[in-house]
Steps between C-alpha positions, in 0.01 A plus 500: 500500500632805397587854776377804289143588570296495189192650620490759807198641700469784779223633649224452249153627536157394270190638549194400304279773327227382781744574738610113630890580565624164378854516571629691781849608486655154358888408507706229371765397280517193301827358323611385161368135410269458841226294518240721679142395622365814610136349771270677684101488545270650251551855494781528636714673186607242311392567167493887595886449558517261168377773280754773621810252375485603119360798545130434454434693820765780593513611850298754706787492755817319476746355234525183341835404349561252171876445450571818707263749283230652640167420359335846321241564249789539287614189514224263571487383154831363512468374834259285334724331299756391840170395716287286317131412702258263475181575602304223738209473246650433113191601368669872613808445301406269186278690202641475221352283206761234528755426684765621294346823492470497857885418629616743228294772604755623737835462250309682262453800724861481593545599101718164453594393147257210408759247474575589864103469603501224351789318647370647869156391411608121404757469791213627737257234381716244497627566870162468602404223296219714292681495132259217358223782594643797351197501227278407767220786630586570844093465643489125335848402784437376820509707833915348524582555141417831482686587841755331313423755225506795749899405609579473140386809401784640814742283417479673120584825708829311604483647864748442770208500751200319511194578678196260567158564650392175677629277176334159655153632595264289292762268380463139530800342658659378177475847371681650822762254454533622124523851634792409742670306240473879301613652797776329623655534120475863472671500845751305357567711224555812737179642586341647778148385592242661713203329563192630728282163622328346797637182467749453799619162376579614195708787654676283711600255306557735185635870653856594614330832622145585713360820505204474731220797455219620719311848477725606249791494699781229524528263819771314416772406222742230495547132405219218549601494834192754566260272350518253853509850747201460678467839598549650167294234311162559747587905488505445054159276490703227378537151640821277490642283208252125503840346541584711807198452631493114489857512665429762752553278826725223310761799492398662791629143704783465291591904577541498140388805225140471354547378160339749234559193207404168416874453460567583835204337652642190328823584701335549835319174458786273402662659867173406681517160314831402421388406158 
């Protein structure tokens, strides 16, 4: 994991037109090629926060940081291009009348040559496993394709963040494991991803960074470890890991750490067991 700080935060502010102040002075830093699962109940800011990364949002109050420039009206086009987001419902994202269209919609803003948008537009399908539906119309995919669709069309951008909006609500659990096959290889490749969700097993076993959120402020970042505090999980609304849970007194005997993973449930049992 890289040192620099690709994405910086102090002391942001949102307020809603009807007044709901949905982030209240926010601060954080997050570093090059993280894995950050960003939880919190509903309404806490997550998606509020989500929308000020690539400039979608600009602050009331505060600064928000993408490789050390400020984020500006003057720039929030090209911010664009470094943060790519997907939105939690495709359906937000994916228009277009094909496919095609719809992943090249963003290189062809950008101005890029055509044999440029069309080289980001194949190597975007293709990493998502979409290319056999480039011809297809986007409203005849399923739910999972077309979130598929949705990452494609922000991996055409060529981003060196990533930004998801709950990516496994209404997936089935093949499709989440698709989705963390995608993930895990843009990670490998260098990325930074940012995902908002509910899912605390996912976080834990996916995340090198939490970010916990309540009330639009921040109660806690740092590694999983925060995902098995009690005091910090009741104070969020969340509830622990299932595997923690099943091995809360097993490792509370053995004066051993919750586990947060399968993988290290599997550990913890073969000390109870000795096989």
């Amino acid at each position: 994991m890289g040192m620099a700080a690709c994405l910086e935060i102090e002391d942001l502010c949102f307020r809603y037109h009807d007044g709901t102040e949905a982030l209240k002075g926010v601060s954080l830093s997050i570093q090059k090629e993280e894995k950050v699962a960003i939880l919190g109940p509903n309404g806490a800011g997550k998606s509020t926060l989500l929308l000020h990364l690539n400039g979608i949002h600009l602050p009331q109050q505060g600064v928000v940081r993408v490789g050390g420039k400020e984020i500006n009206s003057d720039n929030e086009r090209q911010v664009r291009s470094k943060v790519g987001l997907v939105f939690q419902d495709p359906d937000d994202q994916v228009f277009s009348p094909t496919v095609w269209d719809d992943v090249a919609f963003g290189p062809l803003n950008m101005g890029l040559e055509r044999a440029e948008i069309e080289k980001r537009v194949a190597d975007a399908l293709q990493s998502v496993r979409m290319w056999e539906f480039r011809s297809r119309a986007p409203h005849h995919l399923s739910y999972g394709q077309k979130k598929r669709v949705a990452i494609a069309g922000v991996l055409a951008m060529d981003p060196e963040i990533i930004v998801l909006d709950e990516p496994t609500a209404f997936l089935d659990p093949s499709g989440q494991e698709d989705l963390f096959e995608i993930l895990e290889n843009l990670h490998r490749e260098g990325r930074t991803i940012i995902i908002a969700t509910h899912d605390v097993d996912m976080a834990a076993m996916w995340a090198t960074s939490i970010i916990i959120l309540k009330d639009g402020q921040i109660l806690a970042q740092g590694t999983t470890k925060l995902l098995v505090r009690e005091d910090l999980v009741k104070a969020a609304g969340l509830r622990f890991p299932l595997v923690s849970q099943v091995f809360e007194e097993a490792a509370a005997g053995l004066g051993q750490p919750l586990p947060r993973t399968v993988k290290e449930g599997k550990k913890l049992l073969f000390k109870l067991t000795g096989h």
